[in-house]
N, C-alpha and C positions, 0 to 999 in steps of 0.2 A: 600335742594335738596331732590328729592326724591329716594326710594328707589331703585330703578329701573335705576333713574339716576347714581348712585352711583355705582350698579354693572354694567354699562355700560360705565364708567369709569376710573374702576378697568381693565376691560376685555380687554379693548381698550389697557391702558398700559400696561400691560400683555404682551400680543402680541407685542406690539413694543418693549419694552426692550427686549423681546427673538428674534425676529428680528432681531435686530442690532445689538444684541449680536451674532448668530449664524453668522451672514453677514462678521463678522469683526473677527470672532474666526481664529484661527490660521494662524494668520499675515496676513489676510487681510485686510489693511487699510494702509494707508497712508503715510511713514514716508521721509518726504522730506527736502528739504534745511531749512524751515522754520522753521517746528515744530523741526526739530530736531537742530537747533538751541537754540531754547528756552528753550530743554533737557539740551541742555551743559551749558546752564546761570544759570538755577536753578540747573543744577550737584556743579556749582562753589559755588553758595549762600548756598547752604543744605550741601555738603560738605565740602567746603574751608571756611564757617560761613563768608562769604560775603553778607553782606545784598545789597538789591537793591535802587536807588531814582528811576532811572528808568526801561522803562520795550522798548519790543520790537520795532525796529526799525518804521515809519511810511513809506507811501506813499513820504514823502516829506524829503527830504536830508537835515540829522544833527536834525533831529526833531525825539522824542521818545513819544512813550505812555507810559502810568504809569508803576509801580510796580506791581499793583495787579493784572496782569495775572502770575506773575510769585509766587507771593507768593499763588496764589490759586493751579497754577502746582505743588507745594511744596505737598499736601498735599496726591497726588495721587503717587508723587515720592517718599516720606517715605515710604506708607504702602505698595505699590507693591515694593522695593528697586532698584527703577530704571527703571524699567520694563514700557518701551512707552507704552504699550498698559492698564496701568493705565491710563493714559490720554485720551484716546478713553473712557474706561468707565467712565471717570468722567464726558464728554458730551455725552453720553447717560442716563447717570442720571439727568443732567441738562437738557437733551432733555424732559425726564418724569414729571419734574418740573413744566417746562414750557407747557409740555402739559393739567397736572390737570389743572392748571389754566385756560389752554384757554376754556379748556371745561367745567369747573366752569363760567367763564362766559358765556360761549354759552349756559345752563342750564335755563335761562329765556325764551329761546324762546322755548325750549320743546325739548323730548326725540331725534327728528329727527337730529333735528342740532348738537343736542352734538355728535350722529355719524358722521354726515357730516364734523363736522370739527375736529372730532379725526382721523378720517380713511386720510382724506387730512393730517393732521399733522403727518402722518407715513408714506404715502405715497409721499408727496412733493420732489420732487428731489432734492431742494435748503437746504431746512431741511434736509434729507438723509445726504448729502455732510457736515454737520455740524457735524455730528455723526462717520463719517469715517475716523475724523485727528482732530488731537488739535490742533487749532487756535487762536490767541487770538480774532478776530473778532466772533466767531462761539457763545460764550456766549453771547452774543449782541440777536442773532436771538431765541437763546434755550429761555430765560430769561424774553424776551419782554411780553408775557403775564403775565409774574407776574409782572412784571413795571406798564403794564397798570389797571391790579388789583387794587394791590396796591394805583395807585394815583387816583382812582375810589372813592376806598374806603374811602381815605382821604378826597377827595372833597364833599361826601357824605355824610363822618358823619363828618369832622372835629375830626380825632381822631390823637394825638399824634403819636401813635405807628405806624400808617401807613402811617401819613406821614414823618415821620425818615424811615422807612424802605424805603417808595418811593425813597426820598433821596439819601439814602444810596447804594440803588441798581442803581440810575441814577449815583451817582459817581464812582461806579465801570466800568459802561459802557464805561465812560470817560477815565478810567484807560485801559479799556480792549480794544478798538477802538474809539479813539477822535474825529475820521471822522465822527461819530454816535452822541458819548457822549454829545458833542461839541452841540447839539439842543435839551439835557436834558429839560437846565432852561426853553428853549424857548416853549418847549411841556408845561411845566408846570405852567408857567405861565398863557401862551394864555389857556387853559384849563380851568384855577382859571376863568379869567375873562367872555369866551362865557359862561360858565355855571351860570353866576350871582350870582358866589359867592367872591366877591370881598371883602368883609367881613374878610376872609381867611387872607388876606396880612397884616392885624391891630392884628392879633390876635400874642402872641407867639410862638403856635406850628410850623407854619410856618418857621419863623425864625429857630428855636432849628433845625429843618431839612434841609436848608439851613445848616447852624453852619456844622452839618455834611455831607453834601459834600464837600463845602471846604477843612475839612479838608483831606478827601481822595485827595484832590490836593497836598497836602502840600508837600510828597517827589519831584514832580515835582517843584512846588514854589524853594523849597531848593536849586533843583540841580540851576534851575537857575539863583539864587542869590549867588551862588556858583560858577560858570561858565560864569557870567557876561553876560545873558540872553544869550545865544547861542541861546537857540531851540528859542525865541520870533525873533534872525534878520533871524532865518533860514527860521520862516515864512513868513516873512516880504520881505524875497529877495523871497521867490516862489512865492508868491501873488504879488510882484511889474514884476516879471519874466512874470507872467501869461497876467497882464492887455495891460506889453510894446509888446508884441507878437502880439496886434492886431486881438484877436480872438473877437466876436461880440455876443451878448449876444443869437442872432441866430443859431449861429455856436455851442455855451455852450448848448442852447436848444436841438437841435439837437443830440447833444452828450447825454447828459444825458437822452434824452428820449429812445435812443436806447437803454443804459447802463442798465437802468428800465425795458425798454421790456423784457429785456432779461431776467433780474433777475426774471419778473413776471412770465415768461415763464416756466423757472424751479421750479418759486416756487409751480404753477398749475399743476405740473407734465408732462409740455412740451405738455399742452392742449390748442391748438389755441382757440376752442369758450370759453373756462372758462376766459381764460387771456380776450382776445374782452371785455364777460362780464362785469366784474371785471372792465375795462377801464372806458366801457359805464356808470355803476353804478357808478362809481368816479365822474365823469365830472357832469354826473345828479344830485347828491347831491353837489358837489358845486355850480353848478346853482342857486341848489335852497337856498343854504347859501345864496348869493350873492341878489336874490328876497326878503325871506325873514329877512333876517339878523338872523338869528339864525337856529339852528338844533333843537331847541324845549328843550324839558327837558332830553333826553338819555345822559347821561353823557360817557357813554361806545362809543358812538356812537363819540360822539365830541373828544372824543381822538383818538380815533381812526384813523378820520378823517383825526385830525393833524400829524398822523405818516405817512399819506400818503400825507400832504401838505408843511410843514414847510419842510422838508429834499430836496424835490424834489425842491422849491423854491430858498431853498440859494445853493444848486447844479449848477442852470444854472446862479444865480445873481454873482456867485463867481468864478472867474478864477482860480477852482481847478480841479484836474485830477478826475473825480468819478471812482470809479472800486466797482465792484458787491460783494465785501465783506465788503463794505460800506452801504451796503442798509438792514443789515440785521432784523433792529429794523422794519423798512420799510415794506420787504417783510412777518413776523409772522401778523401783523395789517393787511394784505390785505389777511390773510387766515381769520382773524375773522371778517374781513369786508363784504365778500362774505358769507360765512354761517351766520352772525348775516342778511345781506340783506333778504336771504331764508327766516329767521326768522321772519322776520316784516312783509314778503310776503303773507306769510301764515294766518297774521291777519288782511288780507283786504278781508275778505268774503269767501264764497265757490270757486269760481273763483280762487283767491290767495294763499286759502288754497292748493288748486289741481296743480296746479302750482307750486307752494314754495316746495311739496310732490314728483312730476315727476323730479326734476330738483335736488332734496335731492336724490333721489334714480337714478339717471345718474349717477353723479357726485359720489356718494361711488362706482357706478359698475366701474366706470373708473378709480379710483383710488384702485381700489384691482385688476382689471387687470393690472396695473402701478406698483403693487411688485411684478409680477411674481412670487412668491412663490412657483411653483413647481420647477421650474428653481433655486432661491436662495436660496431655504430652502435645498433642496436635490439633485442639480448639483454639479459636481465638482468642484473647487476650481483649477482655472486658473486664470492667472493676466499675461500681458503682459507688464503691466505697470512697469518700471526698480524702481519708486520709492515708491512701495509697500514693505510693509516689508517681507514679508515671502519671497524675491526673494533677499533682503539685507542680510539676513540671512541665505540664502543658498549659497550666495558669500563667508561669512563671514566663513562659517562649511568646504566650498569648501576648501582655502586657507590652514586653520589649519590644515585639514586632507591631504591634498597633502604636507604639511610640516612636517608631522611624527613624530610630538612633538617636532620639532625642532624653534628656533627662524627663525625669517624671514623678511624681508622688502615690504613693501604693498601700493601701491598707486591707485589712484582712479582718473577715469576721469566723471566729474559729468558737464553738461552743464553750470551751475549756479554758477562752480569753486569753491567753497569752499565744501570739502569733510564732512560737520558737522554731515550726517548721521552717516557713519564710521568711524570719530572719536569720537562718541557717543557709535556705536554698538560695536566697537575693545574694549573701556573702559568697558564697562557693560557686554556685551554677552561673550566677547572675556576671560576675567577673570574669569566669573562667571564659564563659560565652560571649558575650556583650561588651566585656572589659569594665565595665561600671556598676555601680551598685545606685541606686535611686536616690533621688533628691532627700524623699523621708521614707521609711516602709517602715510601719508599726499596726499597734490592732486600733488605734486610736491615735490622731496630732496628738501633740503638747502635755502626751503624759510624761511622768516621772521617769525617772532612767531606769528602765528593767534588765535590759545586757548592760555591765558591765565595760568599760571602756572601748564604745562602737567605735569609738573616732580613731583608735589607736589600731583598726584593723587594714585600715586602704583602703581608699576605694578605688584604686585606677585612674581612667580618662575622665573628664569633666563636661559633658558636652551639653549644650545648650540645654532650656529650658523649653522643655512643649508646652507647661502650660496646662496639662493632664495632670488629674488624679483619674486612679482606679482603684475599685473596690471587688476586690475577690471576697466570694461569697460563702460559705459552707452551706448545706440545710438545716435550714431553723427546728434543732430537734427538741429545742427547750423551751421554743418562741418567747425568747428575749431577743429575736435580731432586730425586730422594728425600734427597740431602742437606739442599738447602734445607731442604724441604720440614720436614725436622727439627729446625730451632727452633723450627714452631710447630706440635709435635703434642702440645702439652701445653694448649694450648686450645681448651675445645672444639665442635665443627664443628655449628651452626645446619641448613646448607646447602650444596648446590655444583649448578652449573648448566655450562652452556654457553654461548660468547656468538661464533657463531662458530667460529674455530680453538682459542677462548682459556678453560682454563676458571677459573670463577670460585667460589671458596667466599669465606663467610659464616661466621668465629668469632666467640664472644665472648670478649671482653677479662677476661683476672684481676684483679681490682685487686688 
C-alpha cells in the first residue's frame, strides 16, 4: 500500500476508536438481559474455575453455541476485574480490526474507496450497534473482513498460514453465532472451486485447516456425546417443527427478504438510494454469473459475492426463524461490495471514473452527516433507554445510599424476567462500591435457584438489617408489571421516585 493509503487508514481508525469510545464512555451502552447474562457465565467460569463445552443460548430451544464467546469474554473480564464496559472495548477493538482489513482490501482500487468504505464502516448503524454491547453475534460482523482476507489470501497463494488462520477464524464464527458459522465450509468451498482452484482440495494445507476447525467444534462434539445428542434432536424437532407448519418456500422468501432489507438498511446508514443500489448491483452481478458462468479472475470479488448468496439461500430453503443478528458476516461483505463496485466503476473510462468519484464523494458526505458529531461528540449524555447502564447504575447507587449502609432486600421487575443485569451489577458494582451485596436481590423472593452457586461468590461486610425492600422498576412494556407488582403490595410503600427510565420505591419489610 501506499503511503498515503496507510495514513489514511491510520486517521480513519483514529477517529472511530475515539468515537465509540467517547459514545459509549460513562455507561453509555448497553447492558441487557443477554449480555449480561453472559457476564454471570463467564463470572462463574473465571471465578468458580468452571470451564465451559458450551457457550450461549441460540435462536432454537435446548440448542447452544460454542464456548468460544465466552472464553474470549474471559479475557476483557480479567483485566478490567469485571467491569461490562471491558466487553464494549473489546468490540471496538475488534471493530478496528475488522476495519484495517476491509480497508486493506478496498486499497486496490485506490485512495477513494478506502475512504468510502472506512467512513461507511464507522458510520453504518448496524456496525455502530456492534460496538455499543457485547454480543456473541456482533464478532461475526466486526471479524468478517479479516475472514474474507484471509481466505483471499489462501486461495491466492496457497499458503498454510492463511489458510489455518481462515479456518481458524471460520470456526470461531461457528462458536460465536452458528446461524452464520454454520455456511463457513460452504463459503469456502464454493470459493476453492469458482476460482479454479480446485487443486487446493489434493493438497495438505487444506486439510491441516480443516483439522482446525473441527476441532474448535469439539467442546460442542463432547457435550453431545455426553448429553445423548440433545442439541442434534433439538434441531431436528425445530426443523421437523418448521416444515409440519406448512410455511411455503414463498412465505420463507418473503420473510427473509424483509429480514435482509432491513438489515441492509441499517447497515447503509438507513439510506434508501445506497440499500436500492446495493440490491440493483447484487441481482446484476448474479445475472451475469448465471450468463457467463464465472465472475472472471477477482477472487475478493467471488467471496464476496458468496456472503451475499450462500446465507441468503439456505435462509429461505430452510424452515428456520432468520433474525438480523444472523446476517452479520452478510451485512460487513455488502459494505465492501458496494465501495469495491465504486472501485471497478471507476476503471471503465472517464465516464466511470466521474461517476465511481461523484457517488464516492455522496456517499462519504452522508455518512459523516449520519454521526452527527456535534450532537455525539459534545451533547449531553441522555438515555431513556432502562437497559442502558449508566441508568443500571444509578438504580443501583440510588438503593445503597437510601439504605445508609445498612443491609437491605432489592428486587427488580425487568420485561424479560430474569433480573441477570442486577444480579451481575449488585455482585460486581454493589461490592466493589459498598463492600456488600444485599440481604436478597432477585426478580422475585423465594424463587428457585436461577444463578448457580450465589452463596459461593462473597459477599463482603455483613452489616445490619434496615428493614427495606426496594423495587426497581423497568416500563411496563408488556403490562404484566401489576402482576409482579402484586407480591409486594402487602408492604407498605415509604416512598417511590424516579431514577431515569426506572422507577424506584422504598417499602418496609414485615417481620
Amino acid at each position: 500500500m501506499k503511503k498515503r493509503t496507510i495514513f489514511l487508514i491510520i486517521a480513519l481508525l483514529i477517529f472511530g476508536i475515539f468515537y465509540k469510545l467517547h459514545w459509549t464512555s460513562g455507561g453509555n451502552f448497553i447492558f441487557n438481559m443477554d449480555n449480561a447474562r453472559d457476564m454471570v457465565d463467564v463470572r462463574e467460569m473465571v471465578v468458580l474455575d468452571k470451564l465451559r463445552l458450551i457457550g450461549p443460548t441460540s435462536g432454537v430451544e435446548g440448542f447452544f453455541n460454542g464456548p468460544g464467546w465466552y472464553y474470549l469474554l474471559a479475557i476483557p473480564f480479567i483485566l478490567s476485574k469485571g467491569n461490562p464496559y471491558g466487553a464494549v472495548v473489546l468490540m471496538i477493538v475488534l471493530w478496528a480490526i475488522g476495519g484495517f482489513f476491509l480497508m486493506k482490501l478496498l486499497s486496490r482500487y485506490g485512495v477513494w474507496v478506502v475512504l468510502l468504505g472506512g467512513v461507511v464502516w464507522i458510520s453504518s448503524n448496524y456496525v455502530m450497534l456492534a460496538t455499543l454491547y457485547s454480543y456473541n453475534p456482533n464478532p461475526v460482523v466486526l471479524l468478517a473482513p479479516l475472514f474474507i482476507y484471509l481466505l483471499e489470501k489462501y486461495i491466492n497463494t496457497n499458503s498454510l498460514l492463511y489458510g489455518v488462520e481462515a479456518w481458524i477464524l471460520g470456526g470461531l464464527f461457528f462458536n460465536f453465532e452458528m446461524a452464520f458459522g454454520i455456511f463457513i465450509p460452504a463459503i469456502f468451498f464454493a470459493a476453492i472451486i469458482i476460482s479454479g482452484k480446485k487443486h487446493l482440495f489434493y493438497g495438505r494445507y487444506f486439510w491441516v485447516g480443516f483439522t482446525f476447525f473441527v476441532i474448535l467444534l469439539l467442546p460442542q462434539i463432547l457435550f453431545e456425546l455426553r448429553h445423548d445428542f440433545f442439541m442434534t434432536k433439538s434441531v431436528m424437532n425445530y426443523l421437523n417443527k418448521g416444515v409440519s407448519s406448512g410455511s411455503s418456500i414463498l412465505s420463507r422468501f418473503d420473510t427473509a427478504k424483509n429480514t435482509y432489507l432491513g438489515a441492509l438498511s441499517g447497515t447503509m446508514m438507513n439510506w434508501e438510494f445506497l440499500s436500492r443500489l446495493t440490491v440493483i448491483a447484487w441481482i446484476l452481478i448474479i445475472l451475469k454469473f448465471f450468463r457467463d458462468r464465472k465472475f472472471g479472475k477477482d477472487t475478493l470479488l467471488i467471496i464476496v459475492m458468496l456472503f451475499l448468496i450462500i446465507p441468503p439461500l439456505f435462509h429461505i430453503l430452510l424452515p428456520i426463524k432468520v433474525m438480523s443478528w444472523h446476517l452479520g458476516g452478510t451485512m460487513a461483505a455488502a459494505i465492501i461490495f458496494i465501495a469495491a463496485l465504486l472501485g471497478r466503476l471507476g476503471n471503465l473510462g472517464s465516464l466511470g471514473k466521474l461517476i465511481s468519484i461523484v457517488l464516492s464523494v455522496v456517499v462519504v458526505a452522508y455518512a459523516v452527516n449520519n454521526l452527527e458529531i456535534h450532537k455525539n461528540m459534545f451533547g449531553k449524555k441522555v438515555s431513556l433507554d432502562a437497559s442502558v447502564f449508566m441508568n443500571e447504575i444509578s438504580a443501583v447507587d440510588y438503593v445503597y445510599r437510601e439504605a445508609q449502609g445498612k443491609n437491605f432486600r432489592v428486587y427488580v421487575y425487568l420485561p424479560s424476567v430474569i433480573d441477570y443485569p442486577y444480579q451481575y451489577l449488585f455482585w460486581w458494582y454493589g461490592q466493589k462500591e459498598y463492600g456488600f451485596f444485599p440481604k436478597d436481590y432477585a426478580y422475585l423472593p423465594d424463587k428457585p435457584e436461577y444463578i448457580r452457586d450465589k452463596e459461593k461468590l462473597g459477599g463482603g461486610k455483613s452489616p445490619e438489617d434496615s428493614g427495606l425492600t426496594f423495587l426497581i422498576k423497568q416500563p411496563d412494556t408488556i403490562g404484566q408489571r401489576h402482576l409482579w407488582e402484586n407480591s409486594f403490595s402487602h408492604l407498605p410503600l415509604l416512598n417511590s421516585v424516579s431514577v431515569g427510565p426506572l422507577i424506584i420505591e422504598t417499602r418496609q419489610q414485615i417481620p
